[in-house]
mmCIF file of the N, C-alpha and C atoms, coordinates in Angstrom:
data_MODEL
# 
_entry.id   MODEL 
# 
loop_
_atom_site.group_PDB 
_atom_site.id 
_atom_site.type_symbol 
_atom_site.label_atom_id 
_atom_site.label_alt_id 
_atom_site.label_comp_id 
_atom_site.label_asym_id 
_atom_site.label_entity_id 
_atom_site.label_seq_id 
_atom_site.pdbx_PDB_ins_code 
_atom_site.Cartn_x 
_atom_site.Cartn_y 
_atom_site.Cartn_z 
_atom_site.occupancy 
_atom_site.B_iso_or_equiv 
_atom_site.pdbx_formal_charge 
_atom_site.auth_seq_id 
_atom_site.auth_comp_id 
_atom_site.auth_asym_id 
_atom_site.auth_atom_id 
_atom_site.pdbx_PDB_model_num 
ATOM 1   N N  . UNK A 1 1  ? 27.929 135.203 -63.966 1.00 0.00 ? 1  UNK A N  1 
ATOM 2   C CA . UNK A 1 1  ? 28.551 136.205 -63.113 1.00 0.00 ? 1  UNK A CA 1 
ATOM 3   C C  . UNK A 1 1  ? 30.038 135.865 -62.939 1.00 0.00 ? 1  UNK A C  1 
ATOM 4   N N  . UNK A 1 2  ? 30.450 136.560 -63.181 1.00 0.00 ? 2  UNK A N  1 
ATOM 5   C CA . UNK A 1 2  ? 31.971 136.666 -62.889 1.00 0.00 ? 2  UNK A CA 1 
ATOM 6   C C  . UNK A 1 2  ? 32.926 136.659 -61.382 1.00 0.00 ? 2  UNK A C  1 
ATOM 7   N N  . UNK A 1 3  ? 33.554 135.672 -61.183 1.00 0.00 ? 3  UNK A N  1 
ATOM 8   C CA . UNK A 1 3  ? 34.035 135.100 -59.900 1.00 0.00 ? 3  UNK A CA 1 
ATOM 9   C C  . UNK A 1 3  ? 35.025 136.607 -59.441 1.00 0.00 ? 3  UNK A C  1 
ATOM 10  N N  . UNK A 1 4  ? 34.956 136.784 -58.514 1.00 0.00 ? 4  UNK A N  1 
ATOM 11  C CA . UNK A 1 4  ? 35.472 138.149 -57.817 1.00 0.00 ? 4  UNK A CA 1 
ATOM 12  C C  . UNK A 1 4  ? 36.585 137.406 -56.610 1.00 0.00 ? 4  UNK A C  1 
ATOM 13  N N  . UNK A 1 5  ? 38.175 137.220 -57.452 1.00 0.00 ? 5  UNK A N  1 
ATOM 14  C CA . UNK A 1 5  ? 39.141 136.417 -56.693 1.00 0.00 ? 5  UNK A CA 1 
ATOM 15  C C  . UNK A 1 5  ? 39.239 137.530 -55.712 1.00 0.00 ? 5  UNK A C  1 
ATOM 16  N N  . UNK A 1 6  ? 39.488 138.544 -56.209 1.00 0.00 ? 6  UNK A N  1 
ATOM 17  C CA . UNK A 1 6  ? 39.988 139.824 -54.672 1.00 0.00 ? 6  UNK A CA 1 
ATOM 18  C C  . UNK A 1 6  ? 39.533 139.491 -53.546 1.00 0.00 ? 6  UNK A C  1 
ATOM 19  N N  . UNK A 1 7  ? 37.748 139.421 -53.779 1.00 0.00 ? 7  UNK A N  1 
ATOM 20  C CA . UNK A 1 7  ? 36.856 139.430 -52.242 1.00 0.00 ? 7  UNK A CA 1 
ATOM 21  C C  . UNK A 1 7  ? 37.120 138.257 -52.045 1.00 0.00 ? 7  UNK A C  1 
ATOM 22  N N  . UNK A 1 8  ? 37.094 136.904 -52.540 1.00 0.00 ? 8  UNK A N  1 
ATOM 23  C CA . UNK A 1 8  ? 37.348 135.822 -52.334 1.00 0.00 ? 8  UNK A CA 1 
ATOM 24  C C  . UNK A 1 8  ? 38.575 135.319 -51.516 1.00 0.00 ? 8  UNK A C  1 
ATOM 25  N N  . UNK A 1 9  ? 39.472 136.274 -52.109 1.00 0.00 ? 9  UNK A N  1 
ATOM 26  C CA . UNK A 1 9  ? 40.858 135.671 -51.290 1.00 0.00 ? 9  UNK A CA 1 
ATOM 27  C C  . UNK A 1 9  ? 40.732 136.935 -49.356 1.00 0.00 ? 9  UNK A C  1 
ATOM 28  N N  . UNK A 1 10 ? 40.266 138.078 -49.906 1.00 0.00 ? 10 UNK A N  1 
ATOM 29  C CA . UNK A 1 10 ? 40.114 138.775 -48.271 1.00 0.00 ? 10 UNK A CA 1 
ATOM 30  C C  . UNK A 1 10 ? 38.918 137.905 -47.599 1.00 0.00 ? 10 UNK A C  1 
ATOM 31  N N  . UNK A 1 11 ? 38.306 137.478 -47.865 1.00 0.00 ? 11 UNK A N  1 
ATOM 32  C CA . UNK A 1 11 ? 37.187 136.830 -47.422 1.00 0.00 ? 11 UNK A CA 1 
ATOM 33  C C  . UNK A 1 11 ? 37.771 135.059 -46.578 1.00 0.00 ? 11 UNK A C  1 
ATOM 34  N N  . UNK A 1 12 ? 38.464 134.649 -47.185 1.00 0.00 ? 12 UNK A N  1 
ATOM 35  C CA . UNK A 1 12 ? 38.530 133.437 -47.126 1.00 0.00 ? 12 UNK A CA 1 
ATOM 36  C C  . UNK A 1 12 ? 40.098 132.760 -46.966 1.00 0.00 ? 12 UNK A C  1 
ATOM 37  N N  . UNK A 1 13 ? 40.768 132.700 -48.618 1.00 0.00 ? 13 UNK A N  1 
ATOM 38  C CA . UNK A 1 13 ? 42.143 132.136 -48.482 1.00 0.00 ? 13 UNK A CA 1 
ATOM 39  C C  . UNK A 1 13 ? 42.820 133.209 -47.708 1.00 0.00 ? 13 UNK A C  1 
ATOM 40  N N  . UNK A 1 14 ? 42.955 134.693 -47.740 1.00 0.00 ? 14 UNK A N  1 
ATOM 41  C CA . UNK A 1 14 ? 43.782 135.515 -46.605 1.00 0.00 ? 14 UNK A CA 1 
ATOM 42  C C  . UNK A 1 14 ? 43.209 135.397 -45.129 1.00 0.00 ? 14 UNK A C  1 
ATOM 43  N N  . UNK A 1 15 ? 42.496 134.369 -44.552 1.00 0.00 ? 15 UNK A N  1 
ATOM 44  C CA . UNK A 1 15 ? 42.500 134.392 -43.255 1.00 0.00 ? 15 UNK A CA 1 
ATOM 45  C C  . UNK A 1 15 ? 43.477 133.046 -42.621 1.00 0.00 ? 15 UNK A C  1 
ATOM 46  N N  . UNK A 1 16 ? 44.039 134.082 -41.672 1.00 0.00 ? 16 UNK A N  1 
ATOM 47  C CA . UNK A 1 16 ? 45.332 132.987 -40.876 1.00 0.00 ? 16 UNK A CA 1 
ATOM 48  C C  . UNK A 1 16 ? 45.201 131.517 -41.148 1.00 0.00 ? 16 UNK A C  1 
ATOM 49  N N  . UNK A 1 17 ? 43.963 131.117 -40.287 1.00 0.00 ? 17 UNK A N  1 
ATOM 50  C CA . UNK A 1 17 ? 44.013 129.836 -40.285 1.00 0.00 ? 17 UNK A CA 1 
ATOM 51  C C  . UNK A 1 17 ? 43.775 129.036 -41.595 1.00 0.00 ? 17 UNK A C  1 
ATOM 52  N N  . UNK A 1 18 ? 43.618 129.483 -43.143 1.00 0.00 ? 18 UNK A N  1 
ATOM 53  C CA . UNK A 1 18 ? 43.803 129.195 -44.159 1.00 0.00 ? 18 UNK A CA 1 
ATOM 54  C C  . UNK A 1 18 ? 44.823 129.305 -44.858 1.00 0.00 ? 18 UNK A C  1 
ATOM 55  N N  . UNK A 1 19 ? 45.544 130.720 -44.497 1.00 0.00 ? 19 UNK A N  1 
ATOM 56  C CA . UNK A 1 19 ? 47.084 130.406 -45.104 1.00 0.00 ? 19 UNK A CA 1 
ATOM 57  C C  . UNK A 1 19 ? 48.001 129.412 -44.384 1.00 0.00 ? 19 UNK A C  1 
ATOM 58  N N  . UNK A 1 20 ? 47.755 129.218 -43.192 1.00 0.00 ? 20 UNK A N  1 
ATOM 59  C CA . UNK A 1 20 ? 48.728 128.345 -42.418 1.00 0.00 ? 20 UNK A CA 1 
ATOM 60  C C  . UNK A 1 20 ? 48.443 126.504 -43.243 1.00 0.00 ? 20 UNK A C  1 
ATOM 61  N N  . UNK A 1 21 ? 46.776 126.561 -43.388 1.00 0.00 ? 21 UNK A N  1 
ATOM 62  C CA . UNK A 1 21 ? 46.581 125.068 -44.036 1.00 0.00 ? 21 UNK A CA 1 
ATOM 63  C C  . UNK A 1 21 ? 47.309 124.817 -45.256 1.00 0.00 ? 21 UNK A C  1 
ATOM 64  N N  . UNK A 1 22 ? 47.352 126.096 -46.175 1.00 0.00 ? 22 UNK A N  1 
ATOM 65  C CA . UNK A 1 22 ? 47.654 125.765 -47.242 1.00 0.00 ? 22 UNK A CA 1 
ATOM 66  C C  . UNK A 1 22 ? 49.206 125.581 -47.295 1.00 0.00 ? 22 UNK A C  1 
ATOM 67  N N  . UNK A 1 23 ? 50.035 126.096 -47.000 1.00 0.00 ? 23 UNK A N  1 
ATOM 68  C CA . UNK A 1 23 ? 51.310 126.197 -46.413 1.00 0.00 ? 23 UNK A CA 1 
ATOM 69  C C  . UNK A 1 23 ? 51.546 124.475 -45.586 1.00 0.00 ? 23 UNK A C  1 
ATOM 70  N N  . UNK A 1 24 ? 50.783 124.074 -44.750 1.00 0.00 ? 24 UNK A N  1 
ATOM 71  C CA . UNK A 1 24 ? 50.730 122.684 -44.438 1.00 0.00 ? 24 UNK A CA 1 
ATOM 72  C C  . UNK A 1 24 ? 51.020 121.905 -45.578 1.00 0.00 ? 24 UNK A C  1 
ATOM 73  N N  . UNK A 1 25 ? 49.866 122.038 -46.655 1.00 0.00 ? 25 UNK A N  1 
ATOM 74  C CA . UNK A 1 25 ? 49.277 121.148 -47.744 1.00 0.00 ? 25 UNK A CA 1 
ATOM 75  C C  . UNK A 1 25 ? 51.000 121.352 -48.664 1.00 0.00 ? 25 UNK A C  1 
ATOM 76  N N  . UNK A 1 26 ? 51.035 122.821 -48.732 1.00 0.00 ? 26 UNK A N  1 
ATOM 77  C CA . UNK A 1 26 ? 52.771 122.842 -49.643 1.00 0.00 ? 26 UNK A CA 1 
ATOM 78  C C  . UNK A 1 26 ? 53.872 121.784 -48.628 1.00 0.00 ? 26 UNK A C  1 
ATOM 79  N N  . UNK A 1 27 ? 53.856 122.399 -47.979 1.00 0.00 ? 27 UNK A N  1 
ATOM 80  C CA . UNK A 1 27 ? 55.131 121.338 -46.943 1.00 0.00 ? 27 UNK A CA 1 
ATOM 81  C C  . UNK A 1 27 ? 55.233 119.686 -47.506 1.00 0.00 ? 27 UNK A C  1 
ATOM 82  N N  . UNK A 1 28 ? 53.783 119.456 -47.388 1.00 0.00 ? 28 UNK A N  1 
ATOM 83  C CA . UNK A 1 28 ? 53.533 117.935 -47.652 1.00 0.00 ? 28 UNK A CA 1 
ATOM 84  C C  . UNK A 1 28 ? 53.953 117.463 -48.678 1.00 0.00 ? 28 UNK A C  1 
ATOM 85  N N  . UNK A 1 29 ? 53.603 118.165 -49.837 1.00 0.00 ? 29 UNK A N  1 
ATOM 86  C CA . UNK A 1 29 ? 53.916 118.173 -51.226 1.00 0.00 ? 29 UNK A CA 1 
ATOM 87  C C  . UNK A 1 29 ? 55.539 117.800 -51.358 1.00 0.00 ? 29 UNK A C  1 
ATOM 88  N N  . UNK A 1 30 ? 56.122 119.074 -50.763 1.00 0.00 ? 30 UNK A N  1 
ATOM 89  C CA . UNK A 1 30 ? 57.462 118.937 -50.668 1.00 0.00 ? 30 UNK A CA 1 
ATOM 90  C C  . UNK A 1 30 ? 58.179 117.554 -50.153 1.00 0.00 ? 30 UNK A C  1 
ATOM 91  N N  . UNK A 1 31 ? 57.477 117.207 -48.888 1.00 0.00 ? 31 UNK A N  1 
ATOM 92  C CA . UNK A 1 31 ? 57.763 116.176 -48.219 1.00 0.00 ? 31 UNK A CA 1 
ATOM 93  C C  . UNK A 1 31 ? 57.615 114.807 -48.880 1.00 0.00 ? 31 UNK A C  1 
ATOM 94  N N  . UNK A 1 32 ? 56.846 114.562 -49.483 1.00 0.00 ? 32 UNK A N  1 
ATOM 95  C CA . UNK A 1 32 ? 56.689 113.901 -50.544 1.00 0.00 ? 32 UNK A CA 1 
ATOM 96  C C  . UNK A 1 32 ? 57.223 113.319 -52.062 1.00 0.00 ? 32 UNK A C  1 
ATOM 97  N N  . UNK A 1 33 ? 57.986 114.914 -52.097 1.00 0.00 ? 33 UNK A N  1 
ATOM 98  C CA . UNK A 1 33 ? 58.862 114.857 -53.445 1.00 0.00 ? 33 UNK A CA 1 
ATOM 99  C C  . UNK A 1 33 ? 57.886 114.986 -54.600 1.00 0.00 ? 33 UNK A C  1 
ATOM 100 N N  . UNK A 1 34 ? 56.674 115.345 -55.104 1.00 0.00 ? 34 UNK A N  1 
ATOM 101 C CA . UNK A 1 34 ? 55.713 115.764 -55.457 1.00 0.00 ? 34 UNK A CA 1 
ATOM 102 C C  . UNK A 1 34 ? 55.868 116.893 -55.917 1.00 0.00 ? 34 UNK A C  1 
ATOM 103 N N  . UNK A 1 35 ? 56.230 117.315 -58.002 1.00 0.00 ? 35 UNK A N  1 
ATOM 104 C CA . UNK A 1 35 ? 56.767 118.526 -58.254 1.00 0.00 ? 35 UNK A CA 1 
ATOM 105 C C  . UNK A 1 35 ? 55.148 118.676 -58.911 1.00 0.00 ? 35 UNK A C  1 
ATOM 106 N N  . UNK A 1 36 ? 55.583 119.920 -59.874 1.00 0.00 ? 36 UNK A N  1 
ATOM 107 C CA . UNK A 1 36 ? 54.236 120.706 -60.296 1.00 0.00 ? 36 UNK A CA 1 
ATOM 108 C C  . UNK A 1 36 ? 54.111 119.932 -61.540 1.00 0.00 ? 36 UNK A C  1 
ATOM 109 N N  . UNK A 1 37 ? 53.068 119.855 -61.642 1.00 0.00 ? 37 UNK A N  1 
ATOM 110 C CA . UNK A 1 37 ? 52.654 118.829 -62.697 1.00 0.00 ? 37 UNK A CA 1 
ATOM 111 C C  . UNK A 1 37 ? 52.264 117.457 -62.418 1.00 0.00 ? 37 UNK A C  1 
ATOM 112 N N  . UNK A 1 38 ? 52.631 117.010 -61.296 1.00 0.00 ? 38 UNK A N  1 
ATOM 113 C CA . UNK A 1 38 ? 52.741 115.394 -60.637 1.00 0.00 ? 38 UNK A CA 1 
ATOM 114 C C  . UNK A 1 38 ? 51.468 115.253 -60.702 1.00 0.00 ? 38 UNK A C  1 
ATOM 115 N N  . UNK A 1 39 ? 50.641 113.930 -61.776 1.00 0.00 ? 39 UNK A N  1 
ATOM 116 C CA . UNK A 1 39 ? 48.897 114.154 -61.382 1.00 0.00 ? 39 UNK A CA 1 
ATOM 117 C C  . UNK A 1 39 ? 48.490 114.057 -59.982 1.00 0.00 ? 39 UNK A C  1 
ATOM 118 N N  . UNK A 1 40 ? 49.252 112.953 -59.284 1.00 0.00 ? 40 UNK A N  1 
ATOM 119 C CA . UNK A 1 40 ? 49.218 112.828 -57.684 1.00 0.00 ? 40 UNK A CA 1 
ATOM 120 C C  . UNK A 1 40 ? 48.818 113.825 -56.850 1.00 0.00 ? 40 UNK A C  1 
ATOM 121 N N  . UNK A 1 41 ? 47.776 113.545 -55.831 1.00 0.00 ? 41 UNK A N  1 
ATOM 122 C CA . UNK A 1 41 ? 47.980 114.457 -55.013 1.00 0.00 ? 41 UNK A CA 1 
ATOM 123 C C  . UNK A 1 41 ? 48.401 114.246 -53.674 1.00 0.00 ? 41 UNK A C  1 
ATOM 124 N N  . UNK A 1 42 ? 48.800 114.760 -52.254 1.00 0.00 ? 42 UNK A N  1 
ATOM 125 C CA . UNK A 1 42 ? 48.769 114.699 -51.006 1.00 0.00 ? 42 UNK A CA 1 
ATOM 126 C C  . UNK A 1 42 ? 48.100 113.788 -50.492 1.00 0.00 ? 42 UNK A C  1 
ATOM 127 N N  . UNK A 1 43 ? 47.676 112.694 -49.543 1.00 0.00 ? 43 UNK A N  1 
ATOM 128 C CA . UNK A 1 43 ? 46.590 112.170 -48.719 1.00 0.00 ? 43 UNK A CA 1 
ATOM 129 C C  . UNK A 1 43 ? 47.126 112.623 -47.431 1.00 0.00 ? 43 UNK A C  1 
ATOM 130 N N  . UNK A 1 44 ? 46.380 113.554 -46.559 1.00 0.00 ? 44 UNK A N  1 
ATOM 131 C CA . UNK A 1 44 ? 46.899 113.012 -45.182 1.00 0.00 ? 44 UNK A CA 1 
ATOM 132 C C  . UNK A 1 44 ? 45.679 111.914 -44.616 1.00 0.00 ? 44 UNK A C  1 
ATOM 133 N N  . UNK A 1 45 ? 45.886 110.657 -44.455 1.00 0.00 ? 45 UNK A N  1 
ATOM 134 C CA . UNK A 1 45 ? 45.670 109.742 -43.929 1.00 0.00 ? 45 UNK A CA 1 
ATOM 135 C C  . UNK A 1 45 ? 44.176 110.547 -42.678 1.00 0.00 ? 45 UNK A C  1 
ATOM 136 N N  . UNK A 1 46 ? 45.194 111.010 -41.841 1.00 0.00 ? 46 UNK A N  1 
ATOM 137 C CA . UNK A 1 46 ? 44.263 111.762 -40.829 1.00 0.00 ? 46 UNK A CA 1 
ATOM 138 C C  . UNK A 1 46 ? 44.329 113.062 -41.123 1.00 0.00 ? 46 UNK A C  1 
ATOM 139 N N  . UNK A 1 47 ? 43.438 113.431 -41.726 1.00 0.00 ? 47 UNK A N  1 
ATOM 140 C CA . UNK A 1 47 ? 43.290 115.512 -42.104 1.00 0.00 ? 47 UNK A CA 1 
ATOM 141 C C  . UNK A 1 47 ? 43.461 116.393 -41.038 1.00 0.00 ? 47 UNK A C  1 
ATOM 142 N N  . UNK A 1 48 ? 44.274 117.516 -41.833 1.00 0.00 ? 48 UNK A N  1 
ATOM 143 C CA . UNK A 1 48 ? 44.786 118.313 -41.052 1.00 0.00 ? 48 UNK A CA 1 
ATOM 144 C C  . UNK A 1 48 ? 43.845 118.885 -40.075 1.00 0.00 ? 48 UNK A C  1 
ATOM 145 N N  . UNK A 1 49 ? 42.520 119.152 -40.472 1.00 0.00 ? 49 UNK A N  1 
ATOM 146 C CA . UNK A 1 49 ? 41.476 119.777 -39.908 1.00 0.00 ? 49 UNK A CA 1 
ATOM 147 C C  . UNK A 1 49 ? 41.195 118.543 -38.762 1.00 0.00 ? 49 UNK A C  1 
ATOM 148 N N  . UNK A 1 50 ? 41.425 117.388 -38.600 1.00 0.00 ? 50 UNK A N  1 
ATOM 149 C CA . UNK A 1 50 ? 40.964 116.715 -37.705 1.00 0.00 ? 50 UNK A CA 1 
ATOM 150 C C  . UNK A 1 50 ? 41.908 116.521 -36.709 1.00 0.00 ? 50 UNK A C  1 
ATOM 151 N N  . UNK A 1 51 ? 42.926 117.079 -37.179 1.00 0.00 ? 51 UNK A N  1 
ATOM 152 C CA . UNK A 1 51 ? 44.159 117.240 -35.759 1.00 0.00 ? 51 UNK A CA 1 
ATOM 153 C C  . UNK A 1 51 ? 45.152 116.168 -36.580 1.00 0.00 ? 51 UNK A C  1 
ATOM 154 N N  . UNK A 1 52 ? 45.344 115.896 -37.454 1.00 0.00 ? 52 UNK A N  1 
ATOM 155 C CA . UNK A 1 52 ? 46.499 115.313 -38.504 1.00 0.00 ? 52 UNK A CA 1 
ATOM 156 C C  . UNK A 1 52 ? 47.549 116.393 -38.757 1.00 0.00 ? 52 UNK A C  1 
ATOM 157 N N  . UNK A 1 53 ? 48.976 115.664 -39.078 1.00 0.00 ? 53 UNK A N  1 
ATOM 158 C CA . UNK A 1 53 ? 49.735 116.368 -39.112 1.00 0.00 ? 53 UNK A CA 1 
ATOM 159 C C  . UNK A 1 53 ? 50.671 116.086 -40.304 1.00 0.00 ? 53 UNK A C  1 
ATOM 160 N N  . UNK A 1 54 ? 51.914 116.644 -40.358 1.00 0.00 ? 54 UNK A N  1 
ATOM 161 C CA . UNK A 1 54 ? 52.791 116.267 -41.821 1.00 0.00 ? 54 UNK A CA 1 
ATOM 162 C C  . UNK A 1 54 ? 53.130 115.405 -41.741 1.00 0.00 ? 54 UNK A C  1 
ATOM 163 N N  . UNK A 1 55 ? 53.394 114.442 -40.893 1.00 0.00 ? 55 UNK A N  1 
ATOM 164 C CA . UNK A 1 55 ? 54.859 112.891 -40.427 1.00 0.00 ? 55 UNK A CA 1 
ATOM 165 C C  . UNK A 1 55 ? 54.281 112.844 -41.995 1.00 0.00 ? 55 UNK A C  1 
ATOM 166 N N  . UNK A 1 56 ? 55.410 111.674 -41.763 1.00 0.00 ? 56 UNK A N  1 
ATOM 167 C CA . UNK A 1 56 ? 55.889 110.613 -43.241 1.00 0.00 ? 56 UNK A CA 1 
ATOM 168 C C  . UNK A 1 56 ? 54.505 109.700 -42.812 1.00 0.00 ? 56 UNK A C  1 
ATOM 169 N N  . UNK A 1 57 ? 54.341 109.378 -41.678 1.00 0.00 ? 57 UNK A N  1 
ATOM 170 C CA . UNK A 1 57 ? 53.162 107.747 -41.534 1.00 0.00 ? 57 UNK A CA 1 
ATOM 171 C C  . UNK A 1 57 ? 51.638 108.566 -41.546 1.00 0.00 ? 57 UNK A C  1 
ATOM 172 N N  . UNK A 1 58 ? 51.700 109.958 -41.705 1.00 0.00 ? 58 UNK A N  1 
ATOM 173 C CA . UNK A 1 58 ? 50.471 110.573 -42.248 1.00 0.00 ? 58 UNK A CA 1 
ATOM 174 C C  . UNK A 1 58 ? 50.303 111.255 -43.721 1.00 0.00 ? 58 UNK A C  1 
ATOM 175 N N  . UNK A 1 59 ? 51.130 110.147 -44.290 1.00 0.00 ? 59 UNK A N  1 
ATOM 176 C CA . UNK A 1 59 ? 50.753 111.197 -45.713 1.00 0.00 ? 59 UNK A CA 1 
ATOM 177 C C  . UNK A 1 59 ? 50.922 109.797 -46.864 1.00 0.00 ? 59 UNK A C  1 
ATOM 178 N N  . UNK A 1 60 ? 50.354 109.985 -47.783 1.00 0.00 ? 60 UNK A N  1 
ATOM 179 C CA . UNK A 1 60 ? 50.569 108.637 -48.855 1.00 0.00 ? 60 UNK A CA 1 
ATOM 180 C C  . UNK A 1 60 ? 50.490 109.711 -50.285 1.00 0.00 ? 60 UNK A C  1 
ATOM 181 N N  . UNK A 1 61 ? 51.011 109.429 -50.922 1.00 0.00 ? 61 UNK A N  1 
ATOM 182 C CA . UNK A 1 61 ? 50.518 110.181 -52.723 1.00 0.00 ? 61 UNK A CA 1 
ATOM 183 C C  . UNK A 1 61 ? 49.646 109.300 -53.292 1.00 0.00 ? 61 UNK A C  1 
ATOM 184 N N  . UNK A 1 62 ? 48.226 109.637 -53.915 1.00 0.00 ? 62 UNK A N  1 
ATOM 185 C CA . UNK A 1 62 ? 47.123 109.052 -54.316 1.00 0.00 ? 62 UNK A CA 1 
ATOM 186 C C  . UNK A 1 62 ? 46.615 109.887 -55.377 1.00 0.00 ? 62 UNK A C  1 
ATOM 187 N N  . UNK A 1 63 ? 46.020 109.234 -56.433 1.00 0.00 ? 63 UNK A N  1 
ATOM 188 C CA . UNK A 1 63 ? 45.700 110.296 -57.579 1.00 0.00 ? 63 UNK A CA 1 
ATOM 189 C C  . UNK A 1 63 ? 44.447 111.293 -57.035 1.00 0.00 ? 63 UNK A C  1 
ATOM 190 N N  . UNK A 1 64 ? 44.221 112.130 -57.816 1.00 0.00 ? 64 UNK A N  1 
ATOM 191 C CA . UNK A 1 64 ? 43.097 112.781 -57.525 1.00 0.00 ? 64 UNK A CA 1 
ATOM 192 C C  . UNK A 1 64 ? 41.858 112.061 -57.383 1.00 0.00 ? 64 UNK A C  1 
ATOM 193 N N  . UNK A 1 65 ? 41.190 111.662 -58.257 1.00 0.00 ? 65 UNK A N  1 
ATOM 194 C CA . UNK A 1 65 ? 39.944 110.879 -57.910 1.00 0.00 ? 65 UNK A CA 1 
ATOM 195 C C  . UNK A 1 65 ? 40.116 110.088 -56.631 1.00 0.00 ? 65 UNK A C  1 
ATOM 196 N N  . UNK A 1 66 ? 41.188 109.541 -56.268 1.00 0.00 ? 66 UNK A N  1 
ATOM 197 C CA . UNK A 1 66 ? 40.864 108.550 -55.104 1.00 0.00 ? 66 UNK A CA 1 
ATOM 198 C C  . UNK A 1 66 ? 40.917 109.622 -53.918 1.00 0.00 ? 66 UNK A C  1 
ATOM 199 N N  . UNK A 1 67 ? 41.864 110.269 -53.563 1.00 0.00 ? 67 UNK A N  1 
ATOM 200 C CA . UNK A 1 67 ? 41.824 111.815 -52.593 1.00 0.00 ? 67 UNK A CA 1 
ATOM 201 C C  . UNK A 1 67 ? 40.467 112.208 -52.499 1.00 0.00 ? 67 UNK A C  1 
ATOM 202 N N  . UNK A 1 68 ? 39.935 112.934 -53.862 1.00 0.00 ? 68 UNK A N  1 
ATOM 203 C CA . UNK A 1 68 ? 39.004 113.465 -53.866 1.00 0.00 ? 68 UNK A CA 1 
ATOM 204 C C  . UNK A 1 68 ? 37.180 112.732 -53.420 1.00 0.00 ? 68 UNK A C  1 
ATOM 205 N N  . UNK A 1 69 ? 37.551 111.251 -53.790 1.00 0.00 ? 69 UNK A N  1 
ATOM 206 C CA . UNK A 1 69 ? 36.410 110.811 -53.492 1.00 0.00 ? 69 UNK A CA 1 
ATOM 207 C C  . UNK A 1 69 ? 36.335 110.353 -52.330 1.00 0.00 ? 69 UNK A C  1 
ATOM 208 N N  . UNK A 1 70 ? 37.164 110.271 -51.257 1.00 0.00 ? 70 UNK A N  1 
ATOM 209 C CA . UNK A 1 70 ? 37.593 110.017 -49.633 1.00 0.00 ? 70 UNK A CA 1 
ATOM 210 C C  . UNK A 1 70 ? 36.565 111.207 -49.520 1.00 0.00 ? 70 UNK A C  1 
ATOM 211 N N  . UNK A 1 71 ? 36.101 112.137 -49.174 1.00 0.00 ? 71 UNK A N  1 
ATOM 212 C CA . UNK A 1 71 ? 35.658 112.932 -48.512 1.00 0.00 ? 71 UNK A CA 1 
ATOM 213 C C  . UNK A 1 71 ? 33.886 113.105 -49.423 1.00 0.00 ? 71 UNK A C  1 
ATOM 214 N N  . UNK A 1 72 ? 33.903 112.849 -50.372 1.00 0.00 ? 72 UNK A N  1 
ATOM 215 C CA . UNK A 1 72 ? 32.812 112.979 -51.265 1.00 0.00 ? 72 UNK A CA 1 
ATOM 216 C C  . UNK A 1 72 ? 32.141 112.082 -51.677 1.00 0.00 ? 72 UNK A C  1 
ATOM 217 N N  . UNK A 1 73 ? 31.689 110.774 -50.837 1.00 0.00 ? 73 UNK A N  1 
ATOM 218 C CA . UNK A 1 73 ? 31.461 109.902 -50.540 1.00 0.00 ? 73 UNK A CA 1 
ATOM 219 C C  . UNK A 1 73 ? 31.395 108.998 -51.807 1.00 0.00 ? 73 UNK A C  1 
# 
């Protein structure tokens, strides 16, 4: 079956409190110095969803697998 981005994005990424995260997650990037292509990704140390924020002493650059496996046990 074929992924349906339209409903997906009204459903989900177009609600406020998801564009504002993702917009967080860009900031960081920026903050970071982190261009397109960089394998690196973002860490916030303490996640945004848990009341973490952008500072410099909440964010580290970590490759994907290590990011990704923080939360995915």
């Amino acid at each position: 079956m074929a992924r349906d981005y339209k409903k997906e994005y009204a459903k989900y990424h177009g609600n406020p409190t998801q564009r504002k995260n993702r917009s967080m997650r860009n900031i960081a990037r920026r903050a970071l110095g982190l261009e397109k292509g960089d394998p690196r990704e973002v860490d916030h140390k303490k996640p945004l969803d848990k009341g973490g924020g952008n500072g410099k002493e909440n964010l580290r650059a970590v490759s994907r697998k290590t990011n990704r496996k923080k939360y995915n046990g």
